[in-house]
C-alpha positions in Angstrom: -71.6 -64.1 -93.5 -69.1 -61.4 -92.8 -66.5 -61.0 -95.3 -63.0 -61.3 -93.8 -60.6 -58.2 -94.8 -58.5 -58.3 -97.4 -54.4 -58.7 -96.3 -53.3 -56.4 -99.5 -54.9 -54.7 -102.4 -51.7 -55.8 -104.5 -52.3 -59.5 -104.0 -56.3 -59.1 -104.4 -55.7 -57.8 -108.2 -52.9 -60.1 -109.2 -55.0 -62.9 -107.7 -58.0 -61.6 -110.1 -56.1 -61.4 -113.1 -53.6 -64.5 -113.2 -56.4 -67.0 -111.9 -59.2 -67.9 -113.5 -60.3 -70.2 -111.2 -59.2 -70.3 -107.3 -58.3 -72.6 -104.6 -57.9 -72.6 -100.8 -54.5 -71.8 -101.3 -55.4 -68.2 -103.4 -58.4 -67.2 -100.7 -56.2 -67.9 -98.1 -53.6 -65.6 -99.5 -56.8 -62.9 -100.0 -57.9 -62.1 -96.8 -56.6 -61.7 -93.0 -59.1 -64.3 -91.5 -58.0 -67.5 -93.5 -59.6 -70.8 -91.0 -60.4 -73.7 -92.6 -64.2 -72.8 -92.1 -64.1 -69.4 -93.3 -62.4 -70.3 -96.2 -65.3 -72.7 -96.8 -68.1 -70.6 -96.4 -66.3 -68.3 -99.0 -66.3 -70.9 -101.3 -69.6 -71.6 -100.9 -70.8 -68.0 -101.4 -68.5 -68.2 -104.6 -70.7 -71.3 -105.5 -73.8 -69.7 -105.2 -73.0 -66.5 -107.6 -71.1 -69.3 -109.8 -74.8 -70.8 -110.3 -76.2 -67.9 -110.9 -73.4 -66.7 -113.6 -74.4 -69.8 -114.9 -70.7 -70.3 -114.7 -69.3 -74.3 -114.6 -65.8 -75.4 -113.2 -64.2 -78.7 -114.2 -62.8 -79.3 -110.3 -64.9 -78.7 -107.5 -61.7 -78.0 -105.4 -61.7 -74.3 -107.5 -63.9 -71.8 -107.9 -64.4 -68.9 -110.5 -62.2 -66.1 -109.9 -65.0 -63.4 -111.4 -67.6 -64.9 -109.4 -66.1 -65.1 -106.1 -65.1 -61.7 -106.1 -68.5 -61.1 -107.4 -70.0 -63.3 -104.3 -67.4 -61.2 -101.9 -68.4 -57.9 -102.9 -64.5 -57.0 -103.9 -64.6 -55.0 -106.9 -61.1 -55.1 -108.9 -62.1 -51.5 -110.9 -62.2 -50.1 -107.3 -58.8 -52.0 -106.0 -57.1 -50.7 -109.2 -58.2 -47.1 -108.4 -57.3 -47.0 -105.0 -54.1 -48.9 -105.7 -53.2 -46.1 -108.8 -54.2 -43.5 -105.8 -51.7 -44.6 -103.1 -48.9 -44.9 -105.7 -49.4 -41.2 -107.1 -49.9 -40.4 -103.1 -46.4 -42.6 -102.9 -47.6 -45.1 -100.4 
């Protein structure tokens, strides 16, 4: 599966550190391509690493945050960087 783009690098770190576990509603606000379907086949991908994290959720309606960004190949040490970049660039 492709991942969709994120919509803003901004959301995409506050989602990472305020929620442990995410819904719909947080991967929706994630990326620009935000169907029904896409957003389960994310979820599903977030599953899989979630298995092999060896990582459990009490509600199978949310998904760990760590491993879905994991399973998406977004990683939050790069967001920050680039984010610390376009504010010293003033952007």
């Amino acid at each position: 599966m492709n991942i969709p783009q994120l919509k803003d690098i901004d959301i995409a770190i506050q989602i990472y550190y305020k929620y442990p576990e995410i819904t719909a509603k947080e991967i929706q606000l994630l990326f620009v391509k935000n169907s029904k379907s896409t957003i389960n086949k994310l979820k599903k991908l977030a599953q899989k690493q979630m298995i092999e994290d060896n990582i459990n959720t009490l509600s199978i309606n949310k998904v760990n945050t760590s491993s879905a960004y994991k399973a998406w190949g977004i990683d939050i040490k790069d967001l920050e960087n680039r984010r610390n970049k376009l504010k010293k660039l003033g952007l």
